[in-house]
PADREN-191425 format. One record per residue (C-alpha): residue in one letter; x, y, z. Coordinates in steps of 0.001 Angstrom, whole numbers, padded with zeros to 6 digits, always signed. Example, Ala and Ser with C-alpha at 12.3 -4.5 7.8 and 13.67 -1.06 7.14 Angstrom:
2
A+012300-004500+007800
S+013670-001060+007140
// end
This chain:
314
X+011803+006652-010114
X+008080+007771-009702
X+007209+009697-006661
X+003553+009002-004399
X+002359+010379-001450
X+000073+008594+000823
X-003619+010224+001521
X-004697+011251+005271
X-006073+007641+006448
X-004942+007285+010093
X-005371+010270+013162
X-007360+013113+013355
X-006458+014418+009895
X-007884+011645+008148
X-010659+013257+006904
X-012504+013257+003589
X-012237+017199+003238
X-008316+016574+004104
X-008168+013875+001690
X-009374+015846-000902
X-007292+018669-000252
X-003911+015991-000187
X-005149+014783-003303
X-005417+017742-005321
X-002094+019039-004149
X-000463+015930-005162
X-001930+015354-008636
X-001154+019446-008586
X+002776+018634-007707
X+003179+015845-010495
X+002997+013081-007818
X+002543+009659-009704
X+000126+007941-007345
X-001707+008083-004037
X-001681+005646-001685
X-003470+004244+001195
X-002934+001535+004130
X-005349-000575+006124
X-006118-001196+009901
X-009229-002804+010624
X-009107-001820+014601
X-005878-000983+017232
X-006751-004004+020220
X-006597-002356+023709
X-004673-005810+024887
X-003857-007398+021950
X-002479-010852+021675
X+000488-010262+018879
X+003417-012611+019376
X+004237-012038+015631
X+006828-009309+013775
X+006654-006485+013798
X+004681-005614+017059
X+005458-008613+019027
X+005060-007907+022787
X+004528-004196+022148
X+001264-002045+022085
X+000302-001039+018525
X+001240+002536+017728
X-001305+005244+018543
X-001278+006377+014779
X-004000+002927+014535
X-006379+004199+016644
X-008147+005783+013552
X-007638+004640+010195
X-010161+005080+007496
X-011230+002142+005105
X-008870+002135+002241
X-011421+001177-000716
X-013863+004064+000402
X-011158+006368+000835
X-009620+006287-002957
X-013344+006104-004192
X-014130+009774-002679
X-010841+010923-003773
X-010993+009767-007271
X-014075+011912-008003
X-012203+014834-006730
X-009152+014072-009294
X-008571+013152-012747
X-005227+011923-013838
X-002987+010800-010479
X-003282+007235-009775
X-004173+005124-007214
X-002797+002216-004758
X-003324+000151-001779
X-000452-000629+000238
X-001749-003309+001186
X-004700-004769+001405
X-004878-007701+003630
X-006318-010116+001200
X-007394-012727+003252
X-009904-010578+005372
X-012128-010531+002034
X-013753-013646+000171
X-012012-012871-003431
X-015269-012387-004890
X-016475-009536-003217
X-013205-007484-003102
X-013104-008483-006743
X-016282-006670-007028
X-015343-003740-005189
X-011842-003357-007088
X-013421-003629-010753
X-016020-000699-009643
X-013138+001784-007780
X-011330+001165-010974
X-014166+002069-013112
X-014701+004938-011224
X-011471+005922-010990
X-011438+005658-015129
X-008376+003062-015033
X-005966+004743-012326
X-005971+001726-009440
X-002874-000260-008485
X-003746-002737-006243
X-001043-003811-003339
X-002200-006918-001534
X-000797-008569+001745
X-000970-010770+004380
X-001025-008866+007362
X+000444-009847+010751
X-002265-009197+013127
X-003752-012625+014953
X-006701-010181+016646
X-007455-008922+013153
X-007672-012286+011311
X-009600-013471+014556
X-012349-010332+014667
X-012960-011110+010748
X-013635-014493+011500
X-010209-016392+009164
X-008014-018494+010291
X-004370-017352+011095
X-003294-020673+010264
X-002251-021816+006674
X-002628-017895+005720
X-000164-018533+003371
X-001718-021291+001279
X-004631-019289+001593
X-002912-016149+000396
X-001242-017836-002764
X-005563-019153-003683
X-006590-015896-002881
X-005118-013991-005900
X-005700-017207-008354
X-009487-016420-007581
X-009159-013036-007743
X-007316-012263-010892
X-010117-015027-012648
X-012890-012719-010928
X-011124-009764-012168
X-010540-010761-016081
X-012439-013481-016583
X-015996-013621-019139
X-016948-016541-016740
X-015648-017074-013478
X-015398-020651-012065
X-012957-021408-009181
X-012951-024398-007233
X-010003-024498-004394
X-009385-025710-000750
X-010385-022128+000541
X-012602-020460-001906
X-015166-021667-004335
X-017377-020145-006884
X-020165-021470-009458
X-019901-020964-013216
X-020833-017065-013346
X-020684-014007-014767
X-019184-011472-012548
X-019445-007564-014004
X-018172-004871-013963
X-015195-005444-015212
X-012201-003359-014535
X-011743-000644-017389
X-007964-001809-017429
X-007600-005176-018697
X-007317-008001-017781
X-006896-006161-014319
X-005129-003126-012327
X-001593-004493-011760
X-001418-006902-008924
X+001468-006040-006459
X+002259-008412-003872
X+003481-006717-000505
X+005386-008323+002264
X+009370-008531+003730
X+011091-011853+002819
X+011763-014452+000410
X+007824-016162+000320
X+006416-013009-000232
X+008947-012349-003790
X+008602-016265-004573
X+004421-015285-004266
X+005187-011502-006046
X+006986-013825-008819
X+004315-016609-009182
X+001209-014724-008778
X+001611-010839-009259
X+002809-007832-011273
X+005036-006335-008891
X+006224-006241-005376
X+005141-003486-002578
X+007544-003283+000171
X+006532-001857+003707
X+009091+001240+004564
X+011796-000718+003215
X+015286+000551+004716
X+018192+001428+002004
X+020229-001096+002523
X+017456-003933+002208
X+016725-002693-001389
X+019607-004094-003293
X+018756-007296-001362
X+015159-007763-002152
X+015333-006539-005742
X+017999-009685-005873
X+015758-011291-004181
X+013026-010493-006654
X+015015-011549-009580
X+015994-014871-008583
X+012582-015456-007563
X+011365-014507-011012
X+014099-016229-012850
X+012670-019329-011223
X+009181-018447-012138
X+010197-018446-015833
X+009563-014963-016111
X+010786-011643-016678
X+011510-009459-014090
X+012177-006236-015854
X+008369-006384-016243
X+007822-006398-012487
X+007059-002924-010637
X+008737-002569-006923
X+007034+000451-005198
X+007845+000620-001418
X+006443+003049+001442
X+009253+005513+002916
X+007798+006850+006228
X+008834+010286+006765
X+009010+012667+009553
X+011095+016166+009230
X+013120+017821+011662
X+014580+021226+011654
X+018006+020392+012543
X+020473+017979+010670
X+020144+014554+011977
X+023545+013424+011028
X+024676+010361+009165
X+024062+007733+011014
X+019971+008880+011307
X+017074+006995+009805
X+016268+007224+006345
X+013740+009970+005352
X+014165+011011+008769
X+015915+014330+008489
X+015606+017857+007156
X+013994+018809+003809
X+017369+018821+002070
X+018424+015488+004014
X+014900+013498+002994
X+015264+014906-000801
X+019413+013298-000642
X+017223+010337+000220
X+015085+010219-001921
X+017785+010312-004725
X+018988+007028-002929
X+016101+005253-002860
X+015859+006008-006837
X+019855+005153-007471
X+018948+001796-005803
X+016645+000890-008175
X+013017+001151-006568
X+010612+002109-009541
X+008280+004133-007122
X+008809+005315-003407
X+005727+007066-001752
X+006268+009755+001206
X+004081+008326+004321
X+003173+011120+007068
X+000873+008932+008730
X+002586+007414+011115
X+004673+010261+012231
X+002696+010366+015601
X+002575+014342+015323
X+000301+013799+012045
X-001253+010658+012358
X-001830+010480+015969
X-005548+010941+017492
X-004856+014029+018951
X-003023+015964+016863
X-004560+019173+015159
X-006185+018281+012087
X-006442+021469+010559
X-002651+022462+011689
X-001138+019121+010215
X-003096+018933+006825
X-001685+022983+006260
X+001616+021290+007316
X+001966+018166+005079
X+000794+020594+002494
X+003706+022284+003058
X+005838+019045+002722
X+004052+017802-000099
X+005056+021178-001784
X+008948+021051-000560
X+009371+017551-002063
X+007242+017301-004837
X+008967+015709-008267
X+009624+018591-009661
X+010782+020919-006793
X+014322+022336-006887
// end
């Protein structure tokens, strides 16, 4: 199993010099891949009667996020061989053409390194502020990365759907890595592995709890055995939110959610159960990613963590 770390994009510590720093460390450390996650605003009163924030206020740790398409283009300058992902883009916030555009030039600059995770979010304010329907998302989701991937590889592009429609043209850049950056579908239940099998290379899994990952890499494998295809050939990467404690937290605590020596007997878990890459996620521990925390203090300190669970650290 390949180990990622996500970059500084929500709180106060989200913040290109941070982001740089994180990044060097990491491609430093032998991380695989850095990550990224997107909130397009945090609603003072919003409207959400949908999982997983129905009824609730949205977490402080959305009150800043940074976009994630800007933020891998700064740090890829600043490195050279550690890839990079988005976990997830909400794909239908974007016509397919222009985030087409602006994935073929991040992974030109980025000279080949860009996974790209792709979702369908869960926010009704968002979809509504961006002007899409939350209605028929779905449908719209599955003609979304048709388009795309013929934007992405394609000499000539030429869709014509229900949602999305585009002339005979020629649409460059292209990526460097052909015919595109791996496609990895993100979401929780069976649609989003019958989509991952249909339509992408992979499957990108939001924090997804230890004993959910024998059940959606079954999941996964009936879903591709029904698309005709091959699952071995399908990469499953999932975010594990961490936050670290001094103190032993005990058996019955939350994954990653521990001491140094309890998250690393987790992360040995997550790899026995089959995930092909797991990436560490201090953002939304509300001491690092919230809007007040020190931004100096908790960059030195997820340096520290960064260093204490890197792939090779004993």
């Amino acid at each position: 199993m390949e180990l990622g770390f996500s970059l500084p994009c929500s709180g106060s510590w989200a913040t290109p010099h941070n982001q740089v720093r994180i990044a060097q460390a990491a491609e430093r450390l032998g991380y695989h891949r850095l990550w990224t996650l997107q909130r397009l605003m945090r609603p003072v009163e919003p409207q959400n009667d949908y999982p997983p924030l129905a009824g609730q206020p949205w977490p402080a740790t959305f009150e800043i996020t940074q976009d994630p398409i800007v933020t891998l283009a700064h740090v890829a300058a600043s490195t050279s061989t550690i890839g990079l992902g988005t976990a997830v883009l909400v794909a239908p916030y974007y016509p397919p053409l222009l985030l087409g555009k602006q994935l073929a030039t991040l992974d030109q600059v980025a000279g080949g390194r860009l996974a790209v995770g792709l979702g369908l979010g869960w926010s009704k304010d968002e979809y509504e502020a961006v002007g899409v329907p939350f209605a028929r998302r779905g449908a719209r989701m599955d003609e979304f990365v048709r388009c795309l991937r013929r934007v992405l590889s394609d000499d000539v592009v030429e869709f014509h759907g229900e949602f999305y429609d585009i002339p005979a043209s020629r649409v460059e850049p292209k990526p460097l890595q052909r015919p595109s950056p791996p496609l990895l579908i993100g979401g929780y239940g069976k649609k989003a592995m019958r989509r991952a099998a249909a339509l992408g290379d992979g499957f990108v899994g939001g924090n997804l709890p230890l004993p959910a990952v024998r059940r959606v890499l079954d999941g996964l494998e009936s879903a591709y055995r029904d698309a005709g295809r091959d699952v071995s050939q399908a990469r499953v990467a999932s975010r594990g939110a961490v936050q670290v404690f001094s103190e032993p937290q005990g058996a019955d605590r939350r994954p990653l959610f521990g001491t140094l020596g309890e998250i690393r007997d987790d992360i040995a878990r997550y790899r026995d159960a089959g995930i092909d890459e797991l990436f560490l996620e201090l953002n939304f521990d509300p001491a690092i990613g919230g809007p007040d925390a020190d931004p100096e203090a908790t960059t030195d300190y997820a340096l520290d963590v960064l260093a204490e669970l890197a792939p090779d650290a004993s």
